[in-house]
TORPA-263922 format. One record per residue (C-alpha): x, y, z. Coordinates in steps of 0.25 Angstrom, whole numbers, padded with zeros to 4 digits, always signed. Layout:
XYZ...
***
This chain:
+0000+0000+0000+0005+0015-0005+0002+0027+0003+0003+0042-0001+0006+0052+0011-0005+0062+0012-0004+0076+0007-0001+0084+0020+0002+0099+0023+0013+0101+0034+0019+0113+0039+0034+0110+0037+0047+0120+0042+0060+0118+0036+0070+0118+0047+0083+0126+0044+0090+0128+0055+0087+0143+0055+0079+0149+0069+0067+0152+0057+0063+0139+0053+0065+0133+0068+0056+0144+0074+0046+0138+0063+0049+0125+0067+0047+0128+0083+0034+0136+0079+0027+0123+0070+0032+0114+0084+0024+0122+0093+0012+0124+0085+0014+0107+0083+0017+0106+0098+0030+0100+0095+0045+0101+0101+0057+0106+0093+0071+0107+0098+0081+0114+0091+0094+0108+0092+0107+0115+0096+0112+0123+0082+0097+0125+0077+0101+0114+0065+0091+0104+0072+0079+0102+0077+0072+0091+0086+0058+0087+0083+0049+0080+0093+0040+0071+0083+0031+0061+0085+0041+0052+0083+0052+0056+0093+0063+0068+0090+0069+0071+0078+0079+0081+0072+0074+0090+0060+0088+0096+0055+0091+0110+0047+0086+0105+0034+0074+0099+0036+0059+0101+0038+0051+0100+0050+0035+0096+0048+0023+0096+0056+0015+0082+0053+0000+0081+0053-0001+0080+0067+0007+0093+0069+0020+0085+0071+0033+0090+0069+0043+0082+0062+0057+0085+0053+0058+0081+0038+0070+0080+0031+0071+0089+0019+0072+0081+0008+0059+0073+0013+0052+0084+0016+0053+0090+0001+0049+0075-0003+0036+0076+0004+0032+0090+0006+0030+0102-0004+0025+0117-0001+0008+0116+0001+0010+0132-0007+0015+0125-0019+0004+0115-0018-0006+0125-0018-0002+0133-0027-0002+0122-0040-0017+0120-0035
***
């Protein structure tokens, strides 16, 4: 048996190490009720998840889930799975 991954909209902050992007980060945690901890330097950060801790690096893209989860995503698998919902909307 196949399945297809339903179309979903996320709210997505590429992590680049500058205060900007982790004062974005911070902001999307505590409307989602999760816990981020920079790590010493600012090129890390650590993510409590559902499935324990992990470690979104400079590079990479944080993501609240569909049940307002946060979770890192690797660059490269992040443009494999996702595009911008304006560019979508405006070929409608």
């Amino acid at each position: 048996m196949k399945f297809r991954k339903k179309p979903v909209v996320v709210d997505a902050v590429y992590f680049d190490g500058t205060p900007e992007s982790l004062a974005e980060i911070i902001d999307m945690a505590k409307e989602s009720g999760c816990v981020i901890e920079e790590t010493l330097g600012g090129g890390a950060l650590m993510i409590h998840t559902p499935e324990g801790l992990m470690t979104c690096l400079s590079g990479e893209w944080v993501i609240r889930g569909v049940a307002g989860e946060l979770y890192p995503c690797n660059a490269d698998i992040f443009e494999a799975t996702y595009e911008p919902v304006e560019e979508l909307e405006a070929g409608r």
